[in-house]
N, C-alpha and C positions, 0 to 999 in steps of 0.2 A: 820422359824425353822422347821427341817426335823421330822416329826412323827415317832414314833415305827414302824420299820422295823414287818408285820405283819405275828408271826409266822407260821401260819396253810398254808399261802400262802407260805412262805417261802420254809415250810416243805416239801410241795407239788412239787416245782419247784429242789428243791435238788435234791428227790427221783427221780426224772424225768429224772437226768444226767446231772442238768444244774450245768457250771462253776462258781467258785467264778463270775471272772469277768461277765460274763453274767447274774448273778445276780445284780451286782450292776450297769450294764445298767438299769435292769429291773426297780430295785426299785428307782432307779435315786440316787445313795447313794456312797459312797466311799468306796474302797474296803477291806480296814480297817473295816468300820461298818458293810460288810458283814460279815468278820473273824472271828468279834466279837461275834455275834448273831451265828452264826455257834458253835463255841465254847461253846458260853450259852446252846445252843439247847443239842451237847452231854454232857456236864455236867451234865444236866436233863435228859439225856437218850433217848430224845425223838428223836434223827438222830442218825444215825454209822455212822463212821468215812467210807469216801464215797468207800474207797478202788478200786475197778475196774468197777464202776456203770456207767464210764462216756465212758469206754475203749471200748462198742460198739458203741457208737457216734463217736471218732473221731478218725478217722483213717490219718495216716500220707499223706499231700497234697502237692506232689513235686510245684503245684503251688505256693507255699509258702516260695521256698527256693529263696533266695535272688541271682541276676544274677549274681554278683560274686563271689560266693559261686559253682554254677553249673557245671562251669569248671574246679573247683579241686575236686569236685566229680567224672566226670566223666577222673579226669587223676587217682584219687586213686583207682577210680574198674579195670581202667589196669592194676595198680600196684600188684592188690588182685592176677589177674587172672595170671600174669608173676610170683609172688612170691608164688602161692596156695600151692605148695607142702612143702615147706618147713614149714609149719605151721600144717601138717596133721599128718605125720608119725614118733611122737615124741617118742624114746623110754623112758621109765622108767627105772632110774637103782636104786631106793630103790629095798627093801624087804619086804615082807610080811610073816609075825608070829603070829600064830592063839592063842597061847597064851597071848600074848599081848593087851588090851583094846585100843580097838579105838574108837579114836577120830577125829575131823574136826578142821582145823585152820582157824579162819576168819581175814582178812586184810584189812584195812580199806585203801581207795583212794580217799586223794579227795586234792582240791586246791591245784593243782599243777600249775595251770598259767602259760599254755607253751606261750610261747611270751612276758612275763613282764620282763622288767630292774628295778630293784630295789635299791633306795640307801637310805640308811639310814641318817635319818634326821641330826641328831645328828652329825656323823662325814663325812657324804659326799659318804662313803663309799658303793662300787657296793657288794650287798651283796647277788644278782640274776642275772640271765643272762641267754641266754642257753649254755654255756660250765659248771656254776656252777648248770643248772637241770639235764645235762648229768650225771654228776659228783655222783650229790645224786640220780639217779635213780640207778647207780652202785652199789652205799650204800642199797638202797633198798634192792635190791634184793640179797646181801652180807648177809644183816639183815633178810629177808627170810630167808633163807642158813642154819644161823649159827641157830637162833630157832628149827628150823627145825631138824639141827641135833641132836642138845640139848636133846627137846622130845623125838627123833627116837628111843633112847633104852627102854623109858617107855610104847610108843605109836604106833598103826600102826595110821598112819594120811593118812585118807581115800579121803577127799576133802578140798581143797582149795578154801574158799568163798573171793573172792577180791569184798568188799565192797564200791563200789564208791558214795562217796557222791557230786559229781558235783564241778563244778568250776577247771575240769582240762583244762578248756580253756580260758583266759582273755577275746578275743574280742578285736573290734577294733572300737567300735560304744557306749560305756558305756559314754563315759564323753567328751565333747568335749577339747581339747587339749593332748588325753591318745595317740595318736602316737608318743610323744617324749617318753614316758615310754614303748613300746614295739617294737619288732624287726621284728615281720611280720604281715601279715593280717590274718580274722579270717579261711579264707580259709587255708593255709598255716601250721595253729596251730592246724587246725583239719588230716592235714595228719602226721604230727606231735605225736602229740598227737595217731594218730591210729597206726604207726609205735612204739612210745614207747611202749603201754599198750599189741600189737600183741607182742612185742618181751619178756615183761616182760610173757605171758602167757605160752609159747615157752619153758622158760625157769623154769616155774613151772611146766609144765607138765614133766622133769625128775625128778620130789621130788615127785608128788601128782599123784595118778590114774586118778584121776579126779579135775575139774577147771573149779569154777562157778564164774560169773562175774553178780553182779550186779549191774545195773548203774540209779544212782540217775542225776536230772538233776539242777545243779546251776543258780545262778543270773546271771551270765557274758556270758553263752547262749543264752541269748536273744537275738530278733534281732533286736531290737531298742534300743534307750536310755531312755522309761521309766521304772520305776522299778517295776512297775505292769505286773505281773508275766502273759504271752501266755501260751496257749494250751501246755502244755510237748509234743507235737509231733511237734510243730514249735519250739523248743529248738535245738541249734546249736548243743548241745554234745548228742540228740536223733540220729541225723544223724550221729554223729561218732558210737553209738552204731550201727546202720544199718549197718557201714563200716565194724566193728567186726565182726557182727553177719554172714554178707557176707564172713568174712576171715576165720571161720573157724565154718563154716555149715556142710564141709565133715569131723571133727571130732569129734568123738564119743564119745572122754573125756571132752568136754568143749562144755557149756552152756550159754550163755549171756542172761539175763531176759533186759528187756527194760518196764521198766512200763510206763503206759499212762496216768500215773497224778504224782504230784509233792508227794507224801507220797505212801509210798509204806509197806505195812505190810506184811510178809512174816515168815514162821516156819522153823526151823531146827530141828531134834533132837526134838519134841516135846514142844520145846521153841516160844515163839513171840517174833517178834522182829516189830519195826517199820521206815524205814530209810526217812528221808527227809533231804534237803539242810544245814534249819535252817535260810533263807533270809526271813521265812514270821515274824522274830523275830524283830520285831523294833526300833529303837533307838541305840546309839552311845555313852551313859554315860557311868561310871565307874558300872553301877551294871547292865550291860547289860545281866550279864551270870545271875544271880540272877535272873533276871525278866524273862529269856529263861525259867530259869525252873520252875515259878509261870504256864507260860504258858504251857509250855509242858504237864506238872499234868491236866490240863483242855484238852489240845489235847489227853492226851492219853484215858480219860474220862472212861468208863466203861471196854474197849478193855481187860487192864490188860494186858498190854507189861513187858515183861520182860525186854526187853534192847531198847531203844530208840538211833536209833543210827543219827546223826550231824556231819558236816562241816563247815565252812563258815566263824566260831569265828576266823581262825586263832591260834586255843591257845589247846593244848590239856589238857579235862577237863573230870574229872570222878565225878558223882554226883548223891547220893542215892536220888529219885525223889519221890517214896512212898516206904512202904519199902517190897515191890516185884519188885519195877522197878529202874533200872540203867540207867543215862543218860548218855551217852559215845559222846562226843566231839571231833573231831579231830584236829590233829596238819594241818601245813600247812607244803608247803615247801620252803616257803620264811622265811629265819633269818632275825629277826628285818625289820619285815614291815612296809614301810613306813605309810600306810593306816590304822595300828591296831595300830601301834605308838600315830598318828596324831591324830585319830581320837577315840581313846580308852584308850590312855597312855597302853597300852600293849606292852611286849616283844614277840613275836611272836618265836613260837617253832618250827623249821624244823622238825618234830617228824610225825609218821602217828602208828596207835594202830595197835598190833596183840595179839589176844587170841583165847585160845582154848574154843572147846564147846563139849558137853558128854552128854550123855543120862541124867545126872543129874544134869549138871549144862552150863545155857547160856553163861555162862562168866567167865574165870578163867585162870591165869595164863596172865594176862593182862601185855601188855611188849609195849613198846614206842621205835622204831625201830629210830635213830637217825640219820639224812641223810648228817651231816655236817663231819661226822668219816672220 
């Protein structure tokens, strides 16, 4: 029988920048039972939530990108360097009204699964594909558009936060037999994926002065098939952020944050916020969302987040966590997935959140942008 996980060493080794998993080498323990004990620990107050303690340890290790991976890196930074201009000298054609209160709109991105075929259990039916993500990325950004305009008479809308919560890339290494379910490999999905998200920014920078991108990192970035979460800088969709952050460095209007752990706390406006995937949430029953948010109240721990922001469930979910903090969930963009079906009895909601934020408040006017229209 394994002994109590011992705190003081624990504590010690935390503070020090060491990783979940590298603790639970350490203590020879499951990486569950470190989670656990982590979570007790801020509940008690006695650790903070590690935030960037770990971000001078580990710095991103090209050794570490997988060989077939390397040559569509190195074909996407031609890509950067033949297409660089069209990404830099975007004009603006809003307005600005110094009467008017402004405010920032945040948009939330995540599981989008460029490379999954999806068909729904029930009737057989292809309810994903890439001509049907083409399709709802158009919606997307329609749904931008029309918000957009919506506010514009109320609001000068100063910045665009496109909040990515991971998972906008399947993989091609999660489960064995997933290449009948997808259309390319993961190389392939990450230029993919950095062509749509470069073009969707392109196309915000005529609505928004500014265009801030930040990028959380998913389970299906992994680069193996176990579900014990690597270093965030050996995450397949870090590298796509590297691929952004390269495409538009010479732009003044637009910022990619890449943080170098799986939770990322960050302020807008005066507000906290906290973004992670939502894959360290376990289990697959019927009260999987329920028990997210037993957990979440113990992660957010002393912090006092105002907005806790999630991906992963597939389902978009709003849920008062204590009553200063909102847990905001995102949709996905697979209708009727087969995996939140199969494995959740869920209807899965092509939906992704947009709200505004204000000096006074982190979250309002909360709108579910619909990608099937």
């Amino acid at each position: 029988m394994n002994q109590p996980i011992n705190e003081q060493v624990f504590i010690k080794l935390y503070n020090s920048g060491k990783t979940d998993p590298e603790l639970a080498e350490i203590f020879d323990r499951t990486l569950r039972a470190v989670e656990r004990c982590g979570q007790k620990l801020r509940a008690k107050g006695k650790i903070k939530f590690r935030k960037e303690l770990v971000e001078a340890k580990h710095r991103f290790r090209h050794a570490e990108i997988l060989p077939e991976v390397n040559q569509y890196l190195d074909s996407a930074k031609e890509i950067i360097a033949t297409y660089q201009d069209i990404y830099q000298n975007v004009k603006l054609t809003t307005t600005w009204k110094r009467e008017k209160q402004t405010e920032d709109l945040a948009l939330m991105w995540s599981d989008m699964h460029t490379g999954t075929i999806n068909r729904f259990p029930i009737t057989g039916e292809i309810t994903y594909n890439e001509q049907i993500q083409e399709k709802e990325l158009k919606a997307f950004l329609s749904g931008l558009r029309r918000f957009a305009q919506l506010y514009r008479p109320t609001y000068n809308l100063e910045t665009l936060y496109i909040i990515d919560a991971g998972d906008n890339v399947t993989n091609d290494r999660i489960y064995e037999g997933q290449k009948a379910h997808i259309t390319c490999g993961i190389g392939e999905q990450i230029i993919k994926t950095l062509g749509y998200q470069s073009d969707f920014i392109k196309h915000a920078l005529e609505m928004f002065p500014r265009v801030v991108m930040i990028k959380e990192y998913g389970n299906h970035g992994r680069t193996t098939s176990k579900p014990i979460s690597e270093d965030a800088t050996s995450n397949f969709e870090y590298m796509l952020g590297l691929l952004l952050k390269e495409r538009f460095r010479d732009n003044k209007r637009v910022e990619i944050i890449l943080p170098k752990s799986y939770y990322y706390p960050f302020t807008i406006r005066g507000h906290k916020y906290l973004l992670t995937h939502g894959n360290h949430i376990r289990g697959t029953a019927l009260t999987t969302i329920e028990r997210a948010v037993q957990q979440v109240t113990l992660l957010a721990g002393r912090e006092m987040y105002d907005v806790i922001l999630m991906g992963h469930f597939h389902n978009a979910l709003k849920l008062r966590v204590t009553p200063h903090t909102t847990l905001l969930i995102n949709g996905c963009f697979i209708y009727n997935d087969d995996y939140a079906y199969t494995k959740l009895r869920k209807f899965s909601s092509a939906t992704q959140y947009l709200f505004n934020i204000s000096k006074r408040s982190p979250l309002h006017n909360l709108q579910e942008i619909e990608l099937t229209w």
